[in-house]
PDB file of N, CA, C and O in Angstrom:
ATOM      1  N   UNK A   1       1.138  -1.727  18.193  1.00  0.00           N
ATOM      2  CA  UNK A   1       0.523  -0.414  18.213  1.00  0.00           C
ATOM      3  C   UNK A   1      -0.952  -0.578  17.881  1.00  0.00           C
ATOM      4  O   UNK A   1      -1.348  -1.055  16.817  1.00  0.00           O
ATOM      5  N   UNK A   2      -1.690  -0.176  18.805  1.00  0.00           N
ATOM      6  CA  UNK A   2      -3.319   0.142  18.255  1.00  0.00           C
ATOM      7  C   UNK A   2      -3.401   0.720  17.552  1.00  0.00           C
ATOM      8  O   UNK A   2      -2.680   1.666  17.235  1.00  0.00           O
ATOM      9  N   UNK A   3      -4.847   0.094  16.815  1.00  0.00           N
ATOM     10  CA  UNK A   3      -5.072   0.497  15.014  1.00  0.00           C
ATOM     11  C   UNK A   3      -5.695   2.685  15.621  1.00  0.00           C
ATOM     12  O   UNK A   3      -5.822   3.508  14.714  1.00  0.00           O
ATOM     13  N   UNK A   4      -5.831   2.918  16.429  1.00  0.00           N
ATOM     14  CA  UNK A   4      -6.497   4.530  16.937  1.00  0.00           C
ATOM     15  C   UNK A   4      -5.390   5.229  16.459  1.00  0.00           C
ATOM     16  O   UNK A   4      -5.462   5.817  15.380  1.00  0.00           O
ATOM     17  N   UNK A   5      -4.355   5.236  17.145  1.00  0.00           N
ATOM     18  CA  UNK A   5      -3.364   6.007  16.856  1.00  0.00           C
ATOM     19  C   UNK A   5      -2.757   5.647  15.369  1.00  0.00           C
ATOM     20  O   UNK A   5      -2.290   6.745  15.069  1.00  0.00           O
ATOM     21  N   UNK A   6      -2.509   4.881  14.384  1.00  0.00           N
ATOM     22  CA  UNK A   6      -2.467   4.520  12.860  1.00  0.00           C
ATOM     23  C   UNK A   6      -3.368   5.136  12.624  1.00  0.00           C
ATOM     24  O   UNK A   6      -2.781   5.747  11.730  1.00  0.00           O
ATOM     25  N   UNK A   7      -4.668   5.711  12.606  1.00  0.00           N
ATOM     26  CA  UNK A   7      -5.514   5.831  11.950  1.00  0.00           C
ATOM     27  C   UNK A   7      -5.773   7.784  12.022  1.00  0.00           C
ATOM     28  O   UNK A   7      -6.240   8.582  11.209  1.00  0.00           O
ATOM     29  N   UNK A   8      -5.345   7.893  13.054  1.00  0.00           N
ATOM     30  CA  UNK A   8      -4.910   9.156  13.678  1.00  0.00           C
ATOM     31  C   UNK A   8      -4.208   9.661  12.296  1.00  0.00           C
ATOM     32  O   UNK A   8      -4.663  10.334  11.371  1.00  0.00           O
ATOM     33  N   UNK A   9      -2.605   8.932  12.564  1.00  0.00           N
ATOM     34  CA  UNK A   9      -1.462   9.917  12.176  1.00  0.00           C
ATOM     35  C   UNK A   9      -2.232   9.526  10.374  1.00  0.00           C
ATOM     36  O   UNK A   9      -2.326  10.505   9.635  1.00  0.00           O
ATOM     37  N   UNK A  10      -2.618   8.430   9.929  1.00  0.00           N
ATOM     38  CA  UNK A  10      -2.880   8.341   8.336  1.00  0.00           C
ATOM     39  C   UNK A  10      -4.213   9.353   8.286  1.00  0.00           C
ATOM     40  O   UNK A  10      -4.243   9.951   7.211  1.00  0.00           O
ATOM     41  N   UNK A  11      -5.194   9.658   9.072  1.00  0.00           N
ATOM     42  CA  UNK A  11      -6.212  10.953   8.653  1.00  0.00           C
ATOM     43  C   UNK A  11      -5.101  12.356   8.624  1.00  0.00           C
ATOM     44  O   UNK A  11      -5.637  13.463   8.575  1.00  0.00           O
ATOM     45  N   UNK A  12      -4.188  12.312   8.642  1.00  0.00           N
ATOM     46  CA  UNK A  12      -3.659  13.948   8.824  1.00  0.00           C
ATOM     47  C   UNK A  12      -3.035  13.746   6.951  1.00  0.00           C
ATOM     48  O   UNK A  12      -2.901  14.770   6.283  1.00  0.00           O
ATOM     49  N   UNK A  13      -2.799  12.705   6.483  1.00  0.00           N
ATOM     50  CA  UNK A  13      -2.362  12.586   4.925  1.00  0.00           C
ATOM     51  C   UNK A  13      -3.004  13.035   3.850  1.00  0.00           C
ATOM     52  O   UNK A  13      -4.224  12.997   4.009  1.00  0.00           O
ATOM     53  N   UNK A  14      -2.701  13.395   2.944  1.00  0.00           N
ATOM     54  CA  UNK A  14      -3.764  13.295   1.650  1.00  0.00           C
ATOM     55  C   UNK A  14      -3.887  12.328   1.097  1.00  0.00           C
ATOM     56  O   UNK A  14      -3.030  11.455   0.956  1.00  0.00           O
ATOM     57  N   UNK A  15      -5.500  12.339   0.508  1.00  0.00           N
ATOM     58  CA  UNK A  15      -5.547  11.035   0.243  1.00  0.00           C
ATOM     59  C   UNK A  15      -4.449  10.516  -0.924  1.00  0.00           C
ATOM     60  O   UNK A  15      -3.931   9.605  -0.278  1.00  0.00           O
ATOM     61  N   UNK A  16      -3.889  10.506  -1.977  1.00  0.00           N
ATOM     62  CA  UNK A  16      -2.833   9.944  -2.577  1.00  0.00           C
ATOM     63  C   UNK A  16      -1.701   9.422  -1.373  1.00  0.00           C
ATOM     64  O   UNK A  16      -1.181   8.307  -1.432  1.00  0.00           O
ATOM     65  N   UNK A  17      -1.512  10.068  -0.660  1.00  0.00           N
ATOM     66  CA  UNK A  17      -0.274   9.681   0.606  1.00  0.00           C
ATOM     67  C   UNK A  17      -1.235   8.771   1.192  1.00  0.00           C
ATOM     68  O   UNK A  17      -0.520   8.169   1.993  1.00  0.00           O
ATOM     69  N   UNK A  18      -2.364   8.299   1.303  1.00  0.00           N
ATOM     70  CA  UNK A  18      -2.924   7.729   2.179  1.00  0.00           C
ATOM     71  C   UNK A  18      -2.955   6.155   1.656  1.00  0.00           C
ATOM     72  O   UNK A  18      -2.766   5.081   2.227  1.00  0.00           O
ATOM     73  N   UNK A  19      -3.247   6.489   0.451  1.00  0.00           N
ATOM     74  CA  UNK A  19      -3.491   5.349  -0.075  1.00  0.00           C
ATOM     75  C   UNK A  19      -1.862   4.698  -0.521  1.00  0.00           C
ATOM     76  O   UNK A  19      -1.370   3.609  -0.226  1.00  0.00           O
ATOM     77  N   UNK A  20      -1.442   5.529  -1.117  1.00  0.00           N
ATOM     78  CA  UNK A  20      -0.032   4.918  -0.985  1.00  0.00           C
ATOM     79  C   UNK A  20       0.506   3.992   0.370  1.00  0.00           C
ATOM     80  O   UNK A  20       1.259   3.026   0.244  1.00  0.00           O
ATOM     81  N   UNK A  21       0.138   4.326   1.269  1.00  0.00           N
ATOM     82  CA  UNK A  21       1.105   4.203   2.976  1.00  0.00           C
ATOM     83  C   UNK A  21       0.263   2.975   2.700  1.00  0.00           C
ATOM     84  O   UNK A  21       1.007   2.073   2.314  1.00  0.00           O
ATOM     85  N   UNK A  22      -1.211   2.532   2.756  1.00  0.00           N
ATOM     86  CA  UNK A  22      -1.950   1.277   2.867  1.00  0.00           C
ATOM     87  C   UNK A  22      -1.355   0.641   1.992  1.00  0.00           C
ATOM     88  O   UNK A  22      -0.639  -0.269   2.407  1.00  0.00           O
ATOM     89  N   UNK A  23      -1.404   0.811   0.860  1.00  0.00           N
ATOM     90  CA  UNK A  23      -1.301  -0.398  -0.797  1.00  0.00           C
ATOM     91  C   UNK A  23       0.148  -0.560  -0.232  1.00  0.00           C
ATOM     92  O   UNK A  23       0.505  -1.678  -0.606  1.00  0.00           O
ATOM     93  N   UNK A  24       0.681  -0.252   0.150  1.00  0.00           N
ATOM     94  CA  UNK A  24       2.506  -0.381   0.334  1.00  0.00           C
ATOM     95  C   UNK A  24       2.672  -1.267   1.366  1.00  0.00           C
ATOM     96  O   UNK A  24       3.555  -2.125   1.328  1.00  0.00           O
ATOM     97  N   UNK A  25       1.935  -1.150   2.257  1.00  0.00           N
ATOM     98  CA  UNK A  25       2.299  -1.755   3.583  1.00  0.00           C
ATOM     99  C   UNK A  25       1.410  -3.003   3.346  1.00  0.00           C
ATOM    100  O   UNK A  25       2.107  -4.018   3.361  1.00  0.00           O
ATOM    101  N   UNK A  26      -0.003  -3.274   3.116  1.00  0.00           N
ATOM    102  CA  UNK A  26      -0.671  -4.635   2.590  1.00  0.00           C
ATOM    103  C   UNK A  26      -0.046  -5.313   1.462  1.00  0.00           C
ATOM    104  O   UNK A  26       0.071  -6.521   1.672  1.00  0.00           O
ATOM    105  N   UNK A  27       0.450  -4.871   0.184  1.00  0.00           N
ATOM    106  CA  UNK A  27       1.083  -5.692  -0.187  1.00  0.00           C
ATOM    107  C   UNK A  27       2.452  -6.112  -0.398  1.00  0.00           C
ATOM    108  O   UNK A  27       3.017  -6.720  -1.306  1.00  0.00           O
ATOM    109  N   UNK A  28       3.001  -5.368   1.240  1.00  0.00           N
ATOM    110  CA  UNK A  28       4.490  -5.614   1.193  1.00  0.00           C
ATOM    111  C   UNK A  28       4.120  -6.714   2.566  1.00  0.00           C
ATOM    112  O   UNK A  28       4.965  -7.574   2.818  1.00  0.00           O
ATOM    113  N   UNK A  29       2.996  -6.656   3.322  1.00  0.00           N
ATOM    114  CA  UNK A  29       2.907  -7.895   4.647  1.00  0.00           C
ATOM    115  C   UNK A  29       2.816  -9.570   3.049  1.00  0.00           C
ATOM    116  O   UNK A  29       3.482 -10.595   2.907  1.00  0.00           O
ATOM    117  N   UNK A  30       1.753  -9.007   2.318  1.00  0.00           N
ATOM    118  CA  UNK A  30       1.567 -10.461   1.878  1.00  0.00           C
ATOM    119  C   UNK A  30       2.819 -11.082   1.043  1.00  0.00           C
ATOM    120  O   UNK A  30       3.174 -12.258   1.120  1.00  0.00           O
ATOM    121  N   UNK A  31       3.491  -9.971   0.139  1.00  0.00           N
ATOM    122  CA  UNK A  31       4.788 -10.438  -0.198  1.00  0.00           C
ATOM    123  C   UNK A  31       5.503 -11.179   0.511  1.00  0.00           C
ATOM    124  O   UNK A  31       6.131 -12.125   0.035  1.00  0.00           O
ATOM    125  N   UNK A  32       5.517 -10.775   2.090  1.00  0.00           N
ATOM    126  CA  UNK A  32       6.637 -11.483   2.737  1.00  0.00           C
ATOM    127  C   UNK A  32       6.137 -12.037   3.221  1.00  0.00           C
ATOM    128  O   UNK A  32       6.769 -12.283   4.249  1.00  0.00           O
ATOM    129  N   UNK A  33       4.970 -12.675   3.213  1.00  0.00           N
ATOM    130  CA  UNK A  33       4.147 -13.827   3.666  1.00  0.00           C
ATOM    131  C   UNK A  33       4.286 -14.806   3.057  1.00  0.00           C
ATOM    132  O   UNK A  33       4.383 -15.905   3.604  1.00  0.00           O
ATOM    133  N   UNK A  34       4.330 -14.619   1.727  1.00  0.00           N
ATOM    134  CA  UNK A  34       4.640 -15.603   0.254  1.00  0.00           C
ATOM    135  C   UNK A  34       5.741 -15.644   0.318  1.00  0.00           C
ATOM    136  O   UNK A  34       6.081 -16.782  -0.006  1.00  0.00           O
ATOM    137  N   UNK A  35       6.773 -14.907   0.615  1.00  0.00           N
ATOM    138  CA  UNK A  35       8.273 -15.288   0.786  1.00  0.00           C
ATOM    139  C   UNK A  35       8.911 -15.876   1.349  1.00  0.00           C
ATOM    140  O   UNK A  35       9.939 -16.351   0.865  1.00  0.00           O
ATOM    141  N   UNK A  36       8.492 -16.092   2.749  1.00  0.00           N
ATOM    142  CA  UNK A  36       8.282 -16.548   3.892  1.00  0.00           C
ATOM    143  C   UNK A  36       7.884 -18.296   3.680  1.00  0.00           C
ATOM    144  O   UNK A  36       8.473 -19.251   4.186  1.00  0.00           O
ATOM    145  N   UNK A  37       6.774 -18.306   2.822  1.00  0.00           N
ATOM    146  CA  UNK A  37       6.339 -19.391   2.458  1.00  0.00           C
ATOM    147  C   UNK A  37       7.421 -20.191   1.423  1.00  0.00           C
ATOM    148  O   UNK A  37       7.422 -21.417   1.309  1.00  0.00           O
ATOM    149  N   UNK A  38       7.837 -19.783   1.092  1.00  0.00           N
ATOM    150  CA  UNK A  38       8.654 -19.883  -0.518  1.00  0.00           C
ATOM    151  C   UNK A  38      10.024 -20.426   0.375  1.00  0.00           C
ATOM    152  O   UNK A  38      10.542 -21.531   0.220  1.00  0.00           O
ATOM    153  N   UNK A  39      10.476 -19.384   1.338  1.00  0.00           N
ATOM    154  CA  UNK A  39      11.738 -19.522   1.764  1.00  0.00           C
ATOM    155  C   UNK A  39      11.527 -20.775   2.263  1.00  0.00           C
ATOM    156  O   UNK A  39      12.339 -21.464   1.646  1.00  0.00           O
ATOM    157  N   UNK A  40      10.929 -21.476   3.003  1.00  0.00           N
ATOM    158  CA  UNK A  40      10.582 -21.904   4.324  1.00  0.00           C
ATOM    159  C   UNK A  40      10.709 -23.306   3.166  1.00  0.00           C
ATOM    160  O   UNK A  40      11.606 -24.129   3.349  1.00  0.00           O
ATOM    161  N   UNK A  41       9.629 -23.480   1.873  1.00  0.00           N
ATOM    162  CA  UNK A  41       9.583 -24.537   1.034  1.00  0.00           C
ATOM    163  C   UNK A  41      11.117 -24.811   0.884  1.00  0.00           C
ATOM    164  O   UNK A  41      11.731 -25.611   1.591  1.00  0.00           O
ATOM    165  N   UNK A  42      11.694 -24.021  -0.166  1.00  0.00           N
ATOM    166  CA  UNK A  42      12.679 -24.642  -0.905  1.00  0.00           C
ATOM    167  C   UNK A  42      14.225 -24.700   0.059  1.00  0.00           C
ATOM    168  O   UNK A  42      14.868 -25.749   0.109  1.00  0.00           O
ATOM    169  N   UNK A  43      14.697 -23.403   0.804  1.00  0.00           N
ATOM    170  CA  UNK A  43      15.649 -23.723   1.662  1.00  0.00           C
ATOM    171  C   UNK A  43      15.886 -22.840   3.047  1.00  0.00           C
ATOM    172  O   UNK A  43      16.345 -21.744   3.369  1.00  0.00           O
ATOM    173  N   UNK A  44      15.431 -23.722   3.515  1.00  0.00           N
ATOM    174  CA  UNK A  44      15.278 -23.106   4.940  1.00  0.00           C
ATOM    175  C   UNK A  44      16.041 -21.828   5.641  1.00  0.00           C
ATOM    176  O   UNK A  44      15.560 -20.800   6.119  1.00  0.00           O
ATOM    177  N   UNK A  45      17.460 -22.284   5.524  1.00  0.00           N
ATOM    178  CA  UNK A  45      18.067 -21.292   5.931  1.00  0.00           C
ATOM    179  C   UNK A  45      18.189 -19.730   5.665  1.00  0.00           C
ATOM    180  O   UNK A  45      18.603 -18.793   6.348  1.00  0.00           O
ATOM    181  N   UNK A  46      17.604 -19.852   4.260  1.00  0.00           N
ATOM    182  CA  UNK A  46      17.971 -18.669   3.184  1.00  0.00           C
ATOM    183  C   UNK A  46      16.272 -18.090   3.535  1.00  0.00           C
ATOM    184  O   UNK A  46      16.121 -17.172   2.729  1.00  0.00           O
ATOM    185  N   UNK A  47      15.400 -18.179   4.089  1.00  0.00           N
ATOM    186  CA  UNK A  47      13.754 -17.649   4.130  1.00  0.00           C
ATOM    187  C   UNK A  47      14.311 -16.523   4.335  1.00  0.00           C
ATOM    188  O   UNK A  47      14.606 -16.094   3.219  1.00  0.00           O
ATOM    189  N   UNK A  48      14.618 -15.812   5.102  1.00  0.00           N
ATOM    190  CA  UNK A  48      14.145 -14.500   5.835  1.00  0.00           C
ATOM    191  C   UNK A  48      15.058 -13.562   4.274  1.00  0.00           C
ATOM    192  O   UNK A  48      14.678 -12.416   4.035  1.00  0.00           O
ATOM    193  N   UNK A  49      16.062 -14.120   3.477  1.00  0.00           N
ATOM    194  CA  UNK A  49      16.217 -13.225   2.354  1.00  0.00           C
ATOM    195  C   UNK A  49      15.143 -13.495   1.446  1.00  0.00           C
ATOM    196  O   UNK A  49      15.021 -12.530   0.692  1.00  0.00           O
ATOM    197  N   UNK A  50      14.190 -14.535   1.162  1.00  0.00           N
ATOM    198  CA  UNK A  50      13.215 -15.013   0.347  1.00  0.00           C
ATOM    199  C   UNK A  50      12.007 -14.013   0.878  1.00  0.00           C
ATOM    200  O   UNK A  50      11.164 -13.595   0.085  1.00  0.00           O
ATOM    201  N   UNK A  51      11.987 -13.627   2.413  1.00  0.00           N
ATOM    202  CA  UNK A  51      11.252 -11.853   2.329  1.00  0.00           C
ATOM    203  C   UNK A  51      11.445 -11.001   2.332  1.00  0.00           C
ATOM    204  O   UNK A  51      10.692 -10.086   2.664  1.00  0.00           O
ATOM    205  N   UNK A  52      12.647 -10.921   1.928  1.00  0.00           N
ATOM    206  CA  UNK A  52      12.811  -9.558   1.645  1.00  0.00           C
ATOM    207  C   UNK A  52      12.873  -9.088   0.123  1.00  0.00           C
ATOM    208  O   UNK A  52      12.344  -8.117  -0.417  1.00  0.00           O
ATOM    209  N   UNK A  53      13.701 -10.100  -0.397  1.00  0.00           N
ATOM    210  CA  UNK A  53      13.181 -10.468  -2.169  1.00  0.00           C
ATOM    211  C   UNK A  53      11.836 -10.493  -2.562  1.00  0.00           C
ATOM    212  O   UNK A  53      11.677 -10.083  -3.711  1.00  0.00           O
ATOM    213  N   UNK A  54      10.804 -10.844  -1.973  1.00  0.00           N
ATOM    214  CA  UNK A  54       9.439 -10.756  -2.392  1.00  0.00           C
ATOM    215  C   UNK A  54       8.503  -9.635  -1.571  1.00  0.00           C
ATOM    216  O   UNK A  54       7.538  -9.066  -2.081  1.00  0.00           O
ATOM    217  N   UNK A  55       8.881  -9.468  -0.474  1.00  0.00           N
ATOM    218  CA  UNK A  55       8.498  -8.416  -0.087  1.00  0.00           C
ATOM    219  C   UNK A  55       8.326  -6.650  -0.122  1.00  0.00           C
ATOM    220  O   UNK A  55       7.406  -5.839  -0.014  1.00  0.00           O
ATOM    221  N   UNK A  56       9.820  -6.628  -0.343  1.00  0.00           N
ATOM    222  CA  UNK A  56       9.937  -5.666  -0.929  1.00  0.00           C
ATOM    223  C   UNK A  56       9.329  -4.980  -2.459  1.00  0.00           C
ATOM    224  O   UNK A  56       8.775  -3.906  -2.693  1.00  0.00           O
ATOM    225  N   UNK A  57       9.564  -5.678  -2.994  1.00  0.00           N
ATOM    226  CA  UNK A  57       9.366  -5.359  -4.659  1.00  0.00           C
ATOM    227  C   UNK A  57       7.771  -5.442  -4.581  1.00  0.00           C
ATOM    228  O   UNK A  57       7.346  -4.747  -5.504  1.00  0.00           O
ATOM    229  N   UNK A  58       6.657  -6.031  -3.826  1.00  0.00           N
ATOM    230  CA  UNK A  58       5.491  -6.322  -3.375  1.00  0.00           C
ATOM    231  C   UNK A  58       5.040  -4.572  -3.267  1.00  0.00           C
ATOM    232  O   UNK A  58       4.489  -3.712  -3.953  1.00  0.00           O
ATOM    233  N   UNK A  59       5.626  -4.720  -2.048  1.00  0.00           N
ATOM    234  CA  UNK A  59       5.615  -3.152  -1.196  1.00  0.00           C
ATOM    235  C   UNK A  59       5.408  -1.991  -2.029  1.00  0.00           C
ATOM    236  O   UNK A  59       4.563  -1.099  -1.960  1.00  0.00           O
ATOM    237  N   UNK A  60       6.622  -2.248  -3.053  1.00  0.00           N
ATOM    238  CA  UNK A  60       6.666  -0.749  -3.507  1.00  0.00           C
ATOM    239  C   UNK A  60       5.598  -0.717  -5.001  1.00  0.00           C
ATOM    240  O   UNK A  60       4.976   0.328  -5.186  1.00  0.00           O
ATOM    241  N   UNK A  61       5.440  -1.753  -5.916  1.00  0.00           N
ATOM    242  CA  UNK A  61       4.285  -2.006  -6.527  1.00  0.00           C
ATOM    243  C   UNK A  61       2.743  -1.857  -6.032  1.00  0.00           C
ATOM    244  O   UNK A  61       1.852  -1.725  -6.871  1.00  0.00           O
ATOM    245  N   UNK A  62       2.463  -1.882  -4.659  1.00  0.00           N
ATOM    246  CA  UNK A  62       1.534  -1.587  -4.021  1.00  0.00           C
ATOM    247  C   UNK A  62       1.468   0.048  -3.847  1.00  0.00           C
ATOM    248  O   UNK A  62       0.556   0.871  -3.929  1.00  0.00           O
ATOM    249  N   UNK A  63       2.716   0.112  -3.599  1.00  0.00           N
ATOM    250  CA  UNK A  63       2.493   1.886  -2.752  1.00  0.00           C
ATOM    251  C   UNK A  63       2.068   2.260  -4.778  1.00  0.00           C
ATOM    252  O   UNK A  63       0.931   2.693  -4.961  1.00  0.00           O
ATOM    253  N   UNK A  64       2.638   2.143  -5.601  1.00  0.00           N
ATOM    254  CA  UNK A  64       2.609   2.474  -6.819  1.00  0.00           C
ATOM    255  C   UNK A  64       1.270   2.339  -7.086  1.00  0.00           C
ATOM    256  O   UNK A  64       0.836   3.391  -6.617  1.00  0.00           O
ATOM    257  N   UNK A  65       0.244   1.694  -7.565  1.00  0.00           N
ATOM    258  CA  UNK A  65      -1.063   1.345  -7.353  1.00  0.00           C
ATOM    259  C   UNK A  65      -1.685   1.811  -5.939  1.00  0.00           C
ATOM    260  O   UNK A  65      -2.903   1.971  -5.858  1.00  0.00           O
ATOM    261  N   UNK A  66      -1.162   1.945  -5.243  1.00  0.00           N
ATOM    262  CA  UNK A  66      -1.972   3.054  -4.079  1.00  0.00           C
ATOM    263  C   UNK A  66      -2.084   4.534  -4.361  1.00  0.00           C
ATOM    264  O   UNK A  66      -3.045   5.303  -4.374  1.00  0.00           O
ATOM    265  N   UNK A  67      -0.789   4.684  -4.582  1.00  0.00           N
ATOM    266  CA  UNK A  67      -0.619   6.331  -4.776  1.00  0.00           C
ATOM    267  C   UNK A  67      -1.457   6.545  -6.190  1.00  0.00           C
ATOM    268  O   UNK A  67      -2.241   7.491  -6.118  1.00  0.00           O
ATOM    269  N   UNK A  68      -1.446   5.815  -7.529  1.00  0.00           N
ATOM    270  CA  UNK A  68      -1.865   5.695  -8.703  1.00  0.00           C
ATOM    271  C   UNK A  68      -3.863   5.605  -8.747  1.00  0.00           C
ATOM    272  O   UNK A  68      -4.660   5.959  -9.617  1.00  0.00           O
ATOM    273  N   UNK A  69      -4.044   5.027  -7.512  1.00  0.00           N
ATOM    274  CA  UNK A  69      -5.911   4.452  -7.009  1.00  0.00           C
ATOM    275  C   UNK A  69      -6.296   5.971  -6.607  1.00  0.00           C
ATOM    276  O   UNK A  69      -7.307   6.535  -7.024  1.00  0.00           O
ATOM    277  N   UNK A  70      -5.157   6.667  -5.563  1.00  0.00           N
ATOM    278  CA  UNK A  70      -5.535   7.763  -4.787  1.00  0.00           C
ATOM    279  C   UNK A  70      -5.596   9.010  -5.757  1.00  0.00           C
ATOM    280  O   UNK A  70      -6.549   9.790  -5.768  1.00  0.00           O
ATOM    281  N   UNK A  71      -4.565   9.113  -6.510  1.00  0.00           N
ATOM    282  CA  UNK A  71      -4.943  10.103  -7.543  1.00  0.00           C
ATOM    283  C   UNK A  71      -6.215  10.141  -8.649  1.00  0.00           C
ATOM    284  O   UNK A  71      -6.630  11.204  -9.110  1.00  0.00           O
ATOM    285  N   UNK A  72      -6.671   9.066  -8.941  1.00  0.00           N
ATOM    286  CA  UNK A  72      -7.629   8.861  -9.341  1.00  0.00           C
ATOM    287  C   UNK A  72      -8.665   9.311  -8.574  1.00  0.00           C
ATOM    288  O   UNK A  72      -9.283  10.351  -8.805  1.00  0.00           O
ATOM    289  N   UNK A  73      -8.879   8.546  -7.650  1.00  0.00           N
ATOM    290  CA  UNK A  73      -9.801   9.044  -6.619  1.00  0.00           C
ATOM    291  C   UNK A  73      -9.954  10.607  -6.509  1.00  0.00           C
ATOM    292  O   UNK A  73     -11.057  11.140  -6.625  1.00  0.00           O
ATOM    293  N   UNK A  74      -8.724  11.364  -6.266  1.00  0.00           N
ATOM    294  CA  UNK A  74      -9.223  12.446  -6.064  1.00  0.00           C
ATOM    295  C   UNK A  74      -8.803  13.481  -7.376  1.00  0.00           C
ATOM    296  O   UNK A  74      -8.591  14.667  -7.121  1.00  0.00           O
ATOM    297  N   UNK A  75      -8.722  13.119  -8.397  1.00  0.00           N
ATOM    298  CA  UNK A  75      -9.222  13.644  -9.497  1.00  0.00           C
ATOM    299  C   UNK A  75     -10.620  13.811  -9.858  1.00  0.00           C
ATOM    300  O   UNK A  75     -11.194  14.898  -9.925  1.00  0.00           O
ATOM    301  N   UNK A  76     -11.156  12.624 -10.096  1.00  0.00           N
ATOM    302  CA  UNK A  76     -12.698  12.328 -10.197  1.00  0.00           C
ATOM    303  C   UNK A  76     -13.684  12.976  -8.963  1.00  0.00           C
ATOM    304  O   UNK A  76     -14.907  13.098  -9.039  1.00  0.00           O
ATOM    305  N   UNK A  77     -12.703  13.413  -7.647  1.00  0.00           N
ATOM    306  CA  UNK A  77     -13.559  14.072  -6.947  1.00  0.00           C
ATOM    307  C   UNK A  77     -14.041  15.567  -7.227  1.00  0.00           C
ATOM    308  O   UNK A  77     -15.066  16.237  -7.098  1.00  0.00           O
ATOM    309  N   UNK A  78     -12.650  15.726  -7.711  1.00  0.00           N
ATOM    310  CA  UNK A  78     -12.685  17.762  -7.816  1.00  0.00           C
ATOM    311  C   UNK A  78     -13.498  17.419  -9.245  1.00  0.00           C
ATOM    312  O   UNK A  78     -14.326  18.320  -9.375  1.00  0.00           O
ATOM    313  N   UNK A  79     -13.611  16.364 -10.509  1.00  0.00           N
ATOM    314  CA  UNK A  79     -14.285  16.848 -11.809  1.00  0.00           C
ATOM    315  C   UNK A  79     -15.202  16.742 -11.069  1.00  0.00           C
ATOM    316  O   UNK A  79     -15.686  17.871 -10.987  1.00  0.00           O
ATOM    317  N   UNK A  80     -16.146  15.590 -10.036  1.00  0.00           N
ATOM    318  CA  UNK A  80     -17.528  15.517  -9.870  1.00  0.00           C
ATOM    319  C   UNK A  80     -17.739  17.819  -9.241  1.00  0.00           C
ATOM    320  O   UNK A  80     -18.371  18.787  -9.664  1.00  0.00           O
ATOM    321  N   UNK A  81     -16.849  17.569  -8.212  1.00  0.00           N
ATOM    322  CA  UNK A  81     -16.925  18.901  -8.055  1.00  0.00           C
ATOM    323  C   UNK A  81     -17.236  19.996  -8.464  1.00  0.00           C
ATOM    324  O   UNK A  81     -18.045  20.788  -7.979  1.00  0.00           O
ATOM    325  N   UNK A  82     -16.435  20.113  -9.621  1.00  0.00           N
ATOM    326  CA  UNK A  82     -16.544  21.185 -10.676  1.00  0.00           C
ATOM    327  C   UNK A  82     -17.794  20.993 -11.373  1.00  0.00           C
ATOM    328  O   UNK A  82     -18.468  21.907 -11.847  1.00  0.00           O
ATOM    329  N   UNK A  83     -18.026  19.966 -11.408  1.00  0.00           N
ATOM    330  CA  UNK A  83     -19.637  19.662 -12.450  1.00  0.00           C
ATOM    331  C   UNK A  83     -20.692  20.114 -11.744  1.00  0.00           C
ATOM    332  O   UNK A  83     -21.658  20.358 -12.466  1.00  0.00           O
ATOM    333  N   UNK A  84     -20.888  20.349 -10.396  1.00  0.00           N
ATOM    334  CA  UNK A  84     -22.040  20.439  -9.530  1.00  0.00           C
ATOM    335  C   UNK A  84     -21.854  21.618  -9.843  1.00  0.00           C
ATOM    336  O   UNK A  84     -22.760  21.927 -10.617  1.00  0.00           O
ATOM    337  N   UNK A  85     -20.963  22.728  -9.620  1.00  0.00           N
ATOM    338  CA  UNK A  85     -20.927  24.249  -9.430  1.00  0.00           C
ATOM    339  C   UNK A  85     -21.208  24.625 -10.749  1.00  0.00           C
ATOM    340  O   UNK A  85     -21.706  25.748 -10.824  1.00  0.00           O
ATOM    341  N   UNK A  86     -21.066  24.110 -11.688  1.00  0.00           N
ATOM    342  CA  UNK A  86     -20.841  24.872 -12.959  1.00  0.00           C
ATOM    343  C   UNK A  86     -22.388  25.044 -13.759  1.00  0.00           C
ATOM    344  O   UNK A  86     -23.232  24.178 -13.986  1.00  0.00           O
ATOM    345  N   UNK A  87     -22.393  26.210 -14.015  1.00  0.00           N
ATOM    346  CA  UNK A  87     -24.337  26.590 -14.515  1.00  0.00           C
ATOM    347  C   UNK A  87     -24.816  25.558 -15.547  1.00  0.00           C
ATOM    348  O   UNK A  87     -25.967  25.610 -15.982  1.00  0.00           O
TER     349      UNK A  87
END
């Protein structure tokens, strides 16, 4: 899938959903990249459960720190906000 249409359907999110969907999905590819790696080292046959064991748990620690970055983010937007308007 072209990155146009991803980028499409993730501008219609808020940013907390936005950042979640990224941090989740980048560090659930490298999890199972390292798992992948891991599997592949110690026993071959067994890799593709060695990504899903590291991948997963990757994934959702990411979306956690995504969604956790994004609320931040747009907390600090509405205080900068509120600070400009206020006499």
């Amino acid at each position: 899938m072209p990155v146009g249409p991803i980028a499409v359907r993730l501008s219609h999110l808020t940013l907390p959903a936005r950042w979640t969907v990224v941090g989740a999905a980048s560090a659930g590819v490298i999890g199972a990249i390292v798992g992948l790696v891991v599997g592949l080292r110690v026993y071959t046959p067994t890799a593709p459960f060695a990504v899903v064991q590291l991948g997963l748990p990757a994934a959702i620690v990411g979306g956690v720190i995504g969604f956790t970055a994004g609320l931040i983010v747009t907390a600090s937007r509405r205080i900068k906000r509120n600070d400009t308007h206020s006499p």
